[in-house]
MARLUMGU-259230 format. One record per atom (N, C-alpha, C): atom name; residue in three letters; x, z, y; chain; residue number from 1. Coordinates in Angstrom, 2 decimals, padded with zeros to 5 digits, m for minus. Example, Ala and Ser with C-alpha at 12.3 -4.5 7.8 and 13.67 -1.06 7.14 Angstrom:
PT  atome  residu       c1       c3       c2  chaine  num
PT      N     ALA   013.19   007.80  m005.69       A    1
PT     CA     ALA   012.30   007.80  m004.50       A    1
PT      C     ALA   013.20   007.80  m003.30       A    1
PT      N     SER   012.85   007.08  m002.25       A    2
PT     CA     SER   013.67   007.14  m001.06       A    2
PT      C     SER   012.90   007.87   000.03       A    2
***
This chain:
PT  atome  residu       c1       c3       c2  chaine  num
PT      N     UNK   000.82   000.00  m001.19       A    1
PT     CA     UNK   000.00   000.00   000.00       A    1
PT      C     UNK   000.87   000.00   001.26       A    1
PT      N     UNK   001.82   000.82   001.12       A    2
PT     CA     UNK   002.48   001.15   002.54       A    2
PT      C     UNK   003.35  m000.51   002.73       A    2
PT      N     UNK   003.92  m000.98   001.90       A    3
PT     CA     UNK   004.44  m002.60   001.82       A    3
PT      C     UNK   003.38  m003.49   002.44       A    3
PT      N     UNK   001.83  m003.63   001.91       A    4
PT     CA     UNK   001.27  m004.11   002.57       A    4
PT      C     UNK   000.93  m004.27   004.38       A    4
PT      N     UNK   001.02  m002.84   004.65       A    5
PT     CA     UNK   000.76  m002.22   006.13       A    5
PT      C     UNK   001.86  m002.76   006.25       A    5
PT      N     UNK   003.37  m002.52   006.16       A    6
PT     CA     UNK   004.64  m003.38   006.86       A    6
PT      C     UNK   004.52  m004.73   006.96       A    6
PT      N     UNK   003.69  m005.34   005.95       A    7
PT     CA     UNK   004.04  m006.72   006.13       A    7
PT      C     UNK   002.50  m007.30   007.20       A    7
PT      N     UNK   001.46  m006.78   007.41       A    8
PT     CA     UNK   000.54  m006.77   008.44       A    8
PT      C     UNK   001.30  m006.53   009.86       A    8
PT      N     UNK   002.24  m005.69   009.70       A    9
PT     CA     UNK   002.46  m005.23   011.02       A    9
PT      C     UNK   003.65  m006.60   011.71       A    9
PT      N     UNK   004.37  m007.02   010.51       A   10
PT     CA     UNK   005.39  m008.07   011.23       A   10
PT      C     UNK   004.80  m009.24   011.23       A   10
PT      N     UNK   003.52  m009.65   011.00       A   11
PT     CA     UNK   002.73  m010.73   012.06       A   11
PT      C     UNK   002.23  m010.95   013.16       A   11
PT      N     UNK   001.92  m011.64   013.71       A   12
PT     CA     UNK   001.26  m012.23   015.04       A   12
PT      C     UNK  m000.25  m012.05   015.24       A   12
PT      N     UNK  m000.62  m011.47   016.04       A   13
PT     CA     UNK  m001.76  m010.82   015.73       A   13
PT      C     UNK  m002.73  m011.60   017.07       A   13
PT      N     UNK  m003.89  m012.44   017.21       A   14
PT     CA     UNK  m004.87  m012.15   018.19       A   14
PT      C     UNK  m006.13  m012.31   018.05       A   14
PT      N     UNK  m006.54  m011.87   019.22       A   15
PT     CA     UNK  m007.86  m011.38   019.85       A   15
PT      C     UNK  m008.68  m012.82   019.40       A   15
PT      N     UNK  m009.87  m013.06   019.53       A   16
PT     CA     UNK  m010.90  m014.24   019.37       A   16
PT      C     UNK  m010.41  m014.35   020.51       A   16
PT      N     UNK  m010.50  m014.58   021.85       A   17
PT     CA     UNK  m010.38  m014.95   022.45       A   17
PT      C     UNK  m009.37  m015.77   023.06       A   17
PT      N     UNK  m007.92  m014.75   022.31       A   18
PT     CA     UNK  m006.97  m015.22   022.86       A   18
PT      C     UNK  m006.63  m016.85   021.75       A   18
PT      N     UNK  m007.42  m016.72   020.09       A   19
PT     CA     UNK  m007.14  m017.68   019.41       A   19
PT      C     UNK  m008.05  m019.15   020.10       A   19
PT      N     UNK  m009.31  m018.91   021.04       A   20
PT     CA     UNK  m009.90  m019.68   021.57       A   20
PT      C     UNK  m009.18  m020.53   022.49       A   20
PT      N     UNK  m008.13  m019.78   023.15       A   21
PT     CA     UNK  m007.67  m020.41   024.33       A   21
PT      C     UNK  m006.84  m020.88   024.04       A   21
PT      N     UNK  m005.71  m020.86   022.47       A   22
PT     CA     UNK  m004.79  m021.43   022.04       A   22
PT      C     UNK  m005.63  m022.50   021.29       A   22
PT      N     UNK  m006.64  m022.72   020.63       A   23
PT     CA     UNK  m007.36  m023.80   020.11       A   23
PT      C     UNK  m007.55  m024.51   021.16       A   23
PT      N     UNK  m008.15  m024.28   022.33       A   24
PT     CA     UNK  m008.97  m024.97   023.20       A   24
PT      C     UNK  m010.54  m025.02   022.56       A   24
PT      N     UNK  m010.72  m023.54   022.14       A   25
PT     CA     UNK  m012.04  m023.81   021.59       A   25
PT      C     UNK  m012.92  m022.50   022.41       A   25
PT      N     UNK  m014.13  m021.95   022.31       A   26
PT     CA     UNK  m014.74  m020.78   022.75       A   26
PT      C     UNK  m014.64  m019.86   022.05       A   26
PT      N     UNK  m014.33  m018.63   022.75       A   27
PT     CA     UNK  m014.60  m017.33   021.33       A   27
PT      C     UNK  m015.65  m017.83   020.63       A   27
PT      N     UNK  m017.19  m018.26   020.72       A   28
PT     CA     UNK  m018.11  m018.19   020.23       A   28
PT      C     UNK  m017.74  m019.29   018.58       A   28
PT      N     UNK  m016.95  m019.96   019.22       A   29
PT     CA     UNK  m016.56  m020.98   018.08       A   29
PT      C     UNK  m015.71  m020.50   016.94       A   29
PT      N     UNK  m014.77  m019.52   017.52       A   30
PT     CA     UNK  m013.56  m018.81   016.63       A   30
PT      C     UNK  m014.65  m017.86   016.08       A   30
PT      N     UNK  m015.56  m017.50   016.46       A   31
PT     CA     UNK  m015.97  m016.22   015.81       A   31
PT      C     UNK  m017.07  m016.98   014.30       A   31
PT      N     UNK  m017.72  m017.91   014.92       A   32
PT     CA     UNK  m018.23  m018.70   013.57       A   32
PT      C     UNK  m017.41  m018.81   012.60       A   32
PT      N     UNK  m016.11  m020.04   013.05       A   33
PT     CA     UNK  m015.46  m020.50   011.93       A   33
PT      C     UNK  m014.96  m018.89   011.31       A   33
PT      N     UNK  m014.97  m018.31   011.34       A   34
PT     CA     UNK  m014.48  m016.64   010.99       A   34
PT      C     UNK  m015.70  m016.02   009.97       A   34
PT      N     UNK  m016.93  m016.22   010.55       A   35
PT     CA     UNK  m017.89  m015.91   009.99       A   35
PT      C     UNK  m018.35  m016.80   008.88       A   35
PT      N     UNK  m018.12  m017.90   008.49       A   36
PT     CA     UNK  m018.17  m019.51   007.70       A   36
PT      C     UNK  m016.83  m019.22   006.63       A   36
PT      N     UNK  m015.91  m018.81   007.14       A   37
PT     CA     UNK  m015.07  m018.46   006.23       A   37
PT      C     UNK  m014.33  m019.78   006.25       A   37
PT      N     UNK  m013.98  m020.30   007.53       A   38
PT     CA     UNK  m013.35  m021.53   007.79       A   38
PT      C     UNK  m011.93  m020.53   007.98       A   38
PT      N     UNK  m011.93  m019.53   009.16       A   39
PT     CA     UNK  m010.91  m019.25   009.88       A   39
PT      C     UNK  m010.71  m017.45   009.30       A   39
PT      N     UNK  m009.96  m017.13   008.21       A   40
PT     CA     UNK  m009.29  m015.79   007.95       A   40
PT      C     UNK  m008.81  m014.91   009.21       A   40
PT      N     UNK  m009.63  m013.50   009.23       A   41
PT     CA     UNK  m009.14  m012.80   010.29       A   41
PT      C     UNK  m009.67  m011.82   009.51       A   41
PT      N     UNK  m008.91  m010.62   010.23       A   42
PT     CA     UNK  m008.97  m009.31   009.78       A   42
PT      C     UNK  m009.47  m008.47   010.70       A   42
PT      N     UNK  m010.83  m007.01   010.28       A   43
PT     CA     UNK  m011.26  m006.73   011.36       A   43
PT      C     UNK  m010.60  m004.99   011.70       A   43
PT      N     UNK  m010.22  m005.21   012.74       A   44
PT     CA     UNK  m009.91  m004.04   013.56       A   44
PT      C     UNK  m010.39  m003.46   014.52       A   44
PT      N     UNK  m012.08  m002.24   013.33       A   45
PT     CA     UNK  m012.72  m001.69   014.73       A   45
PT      C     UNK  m013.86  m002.52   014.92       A   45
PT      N     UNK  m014.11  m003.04   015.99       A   46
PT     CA     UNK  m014.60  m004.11   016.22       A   46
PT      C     UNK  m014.46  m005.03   016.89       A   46
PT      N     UNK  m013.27  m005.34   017.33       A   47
PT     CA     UNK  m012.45  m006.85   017.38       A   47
PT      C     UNK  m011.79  m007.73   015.85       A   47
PT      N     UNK  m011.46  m008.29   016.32       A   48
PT     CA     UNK  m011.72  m009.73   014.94       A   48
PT      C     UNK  m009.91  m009.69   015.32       A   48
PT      N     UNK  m009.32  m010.07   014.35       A   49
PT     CA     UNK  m007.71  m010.31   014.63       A   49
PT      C     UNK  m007.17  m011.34   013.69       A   49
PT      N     UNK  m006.64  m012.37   014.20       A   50
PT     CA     UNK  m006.30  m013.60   013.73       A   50
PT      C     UNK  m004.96  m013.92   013.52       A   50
PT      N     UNK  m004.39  m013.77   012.80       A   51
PT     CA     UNK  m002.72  m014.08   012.40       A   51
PT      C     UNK  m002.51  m015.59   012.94       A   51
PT      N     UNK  m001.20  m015.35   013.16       A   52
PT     CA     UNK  m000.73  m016.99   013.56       A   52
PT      C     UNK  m000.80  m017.73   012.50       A   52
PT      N     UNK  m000.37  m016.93   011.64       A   53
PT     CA     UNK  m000.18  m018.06   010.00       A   53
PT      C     UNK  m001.82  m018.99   009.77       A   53
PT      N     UNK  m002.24  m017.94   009.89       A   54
PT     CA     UNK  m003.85  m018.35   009.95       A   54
PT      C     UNK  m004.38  m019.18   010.48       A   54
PT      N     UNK  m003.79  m019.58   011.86       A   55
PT     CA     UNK  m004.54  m020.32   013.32       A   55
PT      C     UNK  m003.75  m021.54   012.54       A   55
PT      N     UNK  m002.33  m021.27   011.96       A   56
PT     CA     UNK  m001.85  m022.86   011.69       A   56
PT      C     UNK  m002.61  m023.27   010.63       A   56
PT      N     UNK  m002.59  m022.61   009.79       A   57
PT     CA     UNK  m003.74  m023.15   008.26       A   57
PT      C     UNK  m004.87  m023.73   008.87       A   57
PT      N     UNK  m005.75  m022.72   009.88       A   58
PT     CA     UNK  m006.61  m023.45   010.42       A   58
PT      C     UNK  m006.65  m024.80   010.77       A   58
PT      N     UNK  m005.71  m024.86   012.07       A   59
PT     CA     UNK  m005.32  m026.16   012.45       A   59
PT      C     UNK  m004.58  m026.95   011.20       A   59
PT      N     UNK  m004.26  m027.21   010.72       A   60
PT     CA     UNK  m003.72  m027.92   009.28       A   60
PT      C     UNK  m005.11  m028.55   008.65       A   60
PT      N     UNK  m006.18  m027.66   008.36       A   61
PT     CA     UNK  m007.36  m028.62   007.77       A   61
PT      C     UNK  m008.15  m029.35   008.43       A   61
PT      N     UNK  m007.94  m029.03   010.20       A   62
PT     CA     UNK  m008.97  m030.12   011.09       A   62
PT      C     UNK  m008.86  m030.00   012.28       A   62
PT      N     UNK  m007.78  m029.38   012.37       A   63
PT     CA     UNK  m007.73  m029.31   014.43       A   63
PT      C     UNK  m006.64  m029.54   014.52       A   63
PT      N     UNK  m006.03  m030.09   015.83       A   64
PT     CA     UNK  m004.99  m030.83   016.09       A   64
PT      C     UNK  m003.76  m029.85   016.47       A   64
PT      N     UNK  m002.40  m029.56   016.44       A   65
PT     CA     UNK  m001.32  m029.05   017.84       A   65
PT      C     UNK  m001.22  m027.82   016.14       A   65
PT      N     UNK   000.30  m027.49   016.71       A   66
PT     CA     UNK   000.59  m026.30   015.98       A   66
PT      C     UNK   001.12  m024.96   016.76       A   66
PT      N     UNK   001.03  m024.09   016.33       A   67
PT     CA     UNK   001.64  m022.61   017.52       A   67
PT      C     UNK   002.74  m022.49   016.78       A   67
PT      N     UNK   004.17  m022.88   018.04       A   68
PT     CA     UNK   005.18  m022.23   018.07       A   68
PT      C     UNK   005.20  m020.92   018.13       A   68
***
């Protein structure tokens, strides 16, 4: 367990919002594909938290640009 928590913690972590504005999409959109089970995020509380690895997978099956 505690391996797991280390390896959560050395990712890239954001907000719906902030993954909206790196898509060029709306929170309202990140929060669907999330809810559809398009876009993997993890919930903290009650904000939604989106790994980078994630946003690229995302983008990899249908949206364009990758995050450096």
């Amino acid at each position: 367990m505690q391996m797991r928590i280390q390896s959560l913690k050395n990712l890239e972590w954001y907000t719906v919002t902030q993954a909206g504005q790196l898509l060029n999409i709306s929170p309202s959109t990140v929060r669907r594909a999330i809810n559809e089970g398009k876009l993997q995020a993890f919930r903290d509380g009650k904000i939604f938290r989106v790994s980078k690895e994630h946003l690229n997978d995302y983008i990899a099956r249908g949206c364009k640009g990758e995050l450096n």
